[in-house]
N, C-alpha and C positions, 0 to 999 in steps of 0.2 A: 705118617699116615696112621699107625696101628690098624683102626677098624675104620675099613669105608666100605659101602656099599649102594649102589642105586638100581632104580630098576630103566627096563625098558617099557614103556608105557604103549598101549594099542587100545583104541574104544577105550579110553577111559579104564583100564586095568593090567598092571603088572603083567606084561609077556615074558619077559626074562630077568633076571636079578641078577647083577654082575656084582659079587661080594670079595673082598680078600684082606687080609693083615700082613701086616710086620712086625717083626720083634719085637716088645717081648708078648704082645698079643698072639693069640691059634686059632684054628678053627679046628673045632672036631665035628666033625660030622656039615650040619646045618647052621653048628652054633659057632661065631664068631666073638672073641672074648677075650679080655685082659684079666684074668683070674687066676688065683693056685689054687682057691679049693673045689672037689668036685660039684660039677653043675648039675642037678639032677632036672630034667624039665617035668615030670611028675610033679613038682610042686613050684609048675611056674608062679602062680597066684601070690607065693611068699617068698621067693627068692631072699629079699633082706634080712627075712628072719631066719636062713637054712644057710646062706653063705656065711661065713666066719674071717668075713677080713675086706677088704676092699675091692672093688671088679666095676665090669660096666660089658655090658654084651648084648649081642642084636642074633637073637633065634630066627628062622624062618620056619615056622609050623604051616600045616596043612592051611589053617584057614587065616590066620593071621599073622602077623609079624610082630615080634616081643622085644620090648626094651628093657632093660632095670640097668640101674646101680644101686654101689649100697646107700646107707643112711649118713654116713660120712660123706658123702661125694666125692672120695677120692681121685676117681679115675673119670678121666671127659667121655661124656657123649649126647652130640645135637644130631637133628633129625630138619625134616621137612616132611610131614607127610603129601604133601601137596604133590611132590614130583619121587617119593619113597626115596628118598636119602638119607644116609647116615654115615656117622665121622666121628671121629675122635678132637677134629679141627675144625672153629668154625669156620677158615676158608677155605674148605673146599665147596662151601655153597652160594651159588649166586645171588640170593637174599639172607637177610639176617637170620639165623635157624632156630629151632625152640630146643631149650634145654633139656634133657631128661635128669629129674630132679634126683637129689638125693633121697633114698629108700624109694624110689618110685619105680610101679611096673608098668608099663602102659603096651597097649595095645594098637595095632593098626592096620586094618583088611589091607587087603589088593587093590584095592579102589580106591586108597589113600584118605582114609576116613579113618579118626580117632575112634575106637571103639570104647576104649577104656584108659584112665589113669589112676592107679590107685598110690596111694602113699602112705608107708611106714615111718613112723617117728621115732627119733634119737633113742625117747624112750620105750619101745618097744622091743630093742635090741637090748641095750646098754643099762642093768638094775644093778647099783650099788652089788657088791657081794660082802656077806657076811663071815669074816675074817679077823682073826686077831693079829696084829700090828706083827709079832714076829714071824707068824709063817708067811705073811702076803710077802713083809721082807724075802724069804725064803722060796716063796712062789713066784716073786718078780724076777730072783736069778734062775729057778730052776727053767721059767718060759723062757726068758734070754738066751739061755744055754740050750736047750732043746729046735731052736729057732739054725741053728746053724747048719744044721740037715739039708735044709731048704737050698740054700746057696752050693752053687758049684762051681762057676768058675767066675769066686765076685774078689773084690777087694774093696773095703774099709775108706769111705771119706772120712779123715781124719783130721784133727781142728786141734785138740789138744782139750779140747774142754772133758767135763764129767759121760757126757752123752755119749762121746765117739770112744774116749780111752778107757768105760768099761765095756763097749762093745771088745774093742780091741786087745782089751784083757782077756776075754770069753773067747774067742773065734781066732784060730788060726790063718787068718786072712793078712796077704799085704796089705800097705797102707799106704795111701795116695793123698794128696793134699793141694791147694794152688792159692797162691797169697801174693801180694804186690807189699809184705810188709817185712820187713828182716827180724824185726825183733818178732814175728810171727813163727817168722823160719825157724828160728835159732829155738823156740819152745817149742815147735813139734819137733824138730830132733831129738831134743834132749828130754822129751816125754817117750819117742820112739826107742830112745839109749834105754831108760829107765824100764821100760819093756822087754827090753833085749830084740829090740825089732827092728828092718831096716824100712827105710821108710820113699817112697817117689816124690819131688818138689818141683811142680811148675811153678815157675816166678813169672809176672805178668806185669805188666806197664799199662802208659794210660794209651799208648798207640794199641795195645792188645784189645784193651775197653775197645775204642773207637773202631776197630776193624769186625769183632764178633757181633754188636751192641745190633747191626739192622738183622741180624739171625735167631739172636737171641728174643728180639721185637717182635717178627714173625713165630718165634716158635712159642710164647707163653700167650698171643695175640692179647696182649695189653703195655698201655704206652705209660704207664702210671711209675715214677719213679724209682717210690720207694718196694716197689716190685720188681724194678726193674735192678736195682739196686743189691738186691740177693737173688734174682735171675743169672747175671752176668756170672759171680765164681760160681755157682750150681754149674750153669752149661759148661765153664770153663773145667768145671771137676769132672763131669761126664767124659766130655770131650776125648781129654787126657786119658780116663783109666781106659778108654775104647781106644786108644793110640798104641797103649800098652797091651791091648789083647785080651782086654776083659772083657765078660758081655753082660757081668751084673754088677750093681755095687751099693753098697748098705752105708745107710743114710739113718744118723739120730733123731730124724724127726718123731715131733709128737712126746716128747721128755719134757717138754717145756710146760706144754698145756695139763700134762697129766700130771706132773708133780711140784710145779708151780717156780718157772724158770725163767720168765719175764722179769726186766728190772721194773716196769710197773705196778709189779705186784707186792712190791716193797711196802707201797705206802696205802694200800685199803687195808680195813677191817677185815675180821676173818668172815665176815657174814658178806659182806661184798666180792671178798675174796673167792668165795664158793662157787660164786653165781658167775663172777668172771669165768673161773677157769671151766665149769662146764657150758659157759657161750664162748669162749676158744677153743674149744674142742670140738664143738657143736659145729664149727666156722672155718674148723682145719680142711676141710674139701676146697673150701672157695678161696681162702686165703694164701695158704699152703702146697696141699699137695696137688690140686691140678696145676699149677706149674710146675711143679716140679716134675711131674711123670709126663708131662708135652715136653720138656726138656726131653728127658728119659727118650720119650719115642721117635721126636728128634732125632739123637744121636744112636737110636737103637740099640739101648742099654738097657737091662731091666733093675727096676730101683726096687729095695727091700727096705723097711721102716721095721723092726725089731719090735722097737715099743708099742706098736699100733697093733699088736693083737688084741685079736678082740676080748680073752680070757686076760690078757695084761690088761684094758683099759677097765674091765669091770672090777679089777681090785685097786689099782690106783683109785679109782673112785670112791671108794670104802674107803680111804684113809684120809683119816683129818685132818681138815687145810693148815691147822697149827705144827701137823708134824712135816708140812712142805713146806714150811718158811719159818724159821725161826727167826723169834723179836727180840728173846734176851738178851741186852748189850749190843753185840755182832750180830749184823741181820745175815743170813745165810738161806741162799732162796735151795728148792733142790733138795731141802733139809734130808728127806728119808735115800731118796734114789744114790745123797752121795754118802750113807751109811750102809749103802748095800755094797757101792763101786769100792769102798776102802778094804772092803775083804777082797778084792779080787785087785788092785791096782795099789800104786802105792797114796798114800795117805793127802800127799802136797797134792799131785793130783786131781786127787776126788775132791778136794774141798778148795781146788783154784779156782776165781771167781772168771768169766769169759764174756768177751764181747759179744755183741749179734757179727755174724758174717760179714755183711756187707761194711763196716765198722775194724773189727778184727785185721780184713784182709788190706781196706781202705782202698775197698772200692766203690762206698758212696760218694766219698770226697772226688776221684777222679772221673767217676759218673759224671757227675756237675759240672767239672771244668767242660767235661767233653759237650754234654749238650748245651751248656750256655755257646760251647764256640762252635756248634753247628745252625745257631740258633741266625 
């Protein structure tokens, strides 16, 4: 659920408002919200421009009803104004519901009438900062490191690649993991050994795929494969660390887009290169992270992204796409981020090359056998 809310309707207006969350969503006061930074309603009008990170919330004011999320889209939320409802899912509504867009605030009386929709753009939040190449260096671990405050009772999805084992360098956090692969298994131990860490291992099968896969369907509501494909170990890693008695847990996302970690991005120009990774970023809401945090609320975990702060994404952005992939000889995508992981992790590490998840774990492959033979 996270955020749901409807009203009761009389003569055509809002008699009562039946509102509530679950974790890791709250309600303070009126305002109903999956946020960490403070909400100030004083400046509903720009919410996208005064939050500092990802959220999505449903205010009830005196005379209207307030939506926003940020410019990322991170975090779900559809509506109806027709019958005042609002969700984090769009099944909980009986027709198809409208989006509230990324950077959008919109508005809506008691008489279920659009009053206003305004919207902030990627670029109104997110301007290049001006930086020289060794302090951003320097500023990217020092925000990495300062980000651990945050988390209190999380643990570490951990993969072995560059994104998770300099988190896991940084932060005193267990580390959980779930893979259907053995040669998988056997490199996140021996990256957890070289940590001096100990590490949690769910091993999965295709009978596991096939029994989670109609929950998992339900919980990102899209039937699309290769979604589905890195849906399954996401829920599967949720899953587990809440088995284990966690109630939060930090996730690498957003390393990819921001310092250029696609194997796609091998083979463009660095002028094409640019414009990709700021329309993957731009695209990390839709693509990305609302599935993943419908996982999350799912399983009623709260998920942390590290890298997606908003003062980390404005200096990733400052840094030239030649020093995120390099061409010399050996292509090495990640160029800077795995020059910062090698002071803090050991060296094999940070410059090991890494599958996509669903890939890694080889769970797209058992994906396939499963729905071809449900088919």
């Amino acid at each position: 659920m996270s955020i749901y809310a409807f009203a009761e309707m009389e003569e055509g207006r809002a008699k009562r408002i039946y509102a509530s969350t679950r974790y890791p969503s709250k309600q303070i006061g009126n305002i109903f919200a999956d946020c960490d930074d403070e909400i100030n309603l004083k400046y509903a009008d720009e919410l996208p421009l005064r939050i500092q990170g990802c959220y999505a919330l449903v205010a009830f004011r005196p005379s209207h009803i307030l939506l926003s999320r940020d410019v990322l889209a991170g975090k779900p939320l559809y509506f109806d104004n027709t019958t005042l409802t609002f969700s984090s899912f769009k099944h909980y509504f009986e027709e198809e519901p409208l989006e509230v867009l990324g950077g959008e605030v919109v508005k809506i009386s008691y008489e279920g009438y659009v009053l206003e929709r305004k919207r902030f753009k990627f670029e109104d939040v997110f301007k290049p900062a001006e930086i020289e190449i060794e302090e951003a260096k320097e500023r990217i671990l020092r925000l990495l490191e300062s980000y651990r405050s945050k988390i209190k009772n999380g643990c570490i999805a951990f993969s072995g690649g560059v994104d998770s084992s300099l988190l896991a360098g940084l932060y005193d956090l267990p580390l959980v993991t779930v893979t259907a692969s053995k040669e998988e298994k056997e490199w996140v131990k021996e990256c957890a050994r070289k940590l001096g860490r100990e590490i949690e291992i769910y091993e999965f099968d295709e009978n596991v795929v096939k029994e989670v896969l109609p929950d998992v369907m339900k919980a990102i509501e899209m039937q699309d494969k290769l979604q589905l494909s890195i849906a399954v170990p996401v829920y599967l890693c949720m899953r587990f660390a809440k088995s284990l008695g966690f109630s939060e847990i930090v996730f690498g996302q957003g390393a990819d887009e921001l310092f250029g970690g696609y194997k796609r991005y091998e083979s463009m120009d660095y002028r094409d290169l640019e414009f990709e990774l700021r329309k993957d970023l731009m695209e990390i809401g839709e693509k990305n992270l609302v599935r993943d945090n419908k996982i999350a609320y799912t399983n009623e975990i709260k998920l942390h992204t590290p890298y997606l702060q908003w003062d980390l994404i404005r200096i990733a952005m400052s840094i030239p796409v030649e020093l995120k992939i390099k061409r010399n000889g050996e292509v090495i995508r990640k160029l800077i981020l795995r020059e910062v992981a090698k002071e803090v992790i050991p060296e094999e590490m940070a410059y090991r090359d890494k599958k996509a998840i669903q890939y890694s774990t080889k769970t797209a492959k058992m994906l396939k056998k499963v729905l071809r033979d449900l088919q």
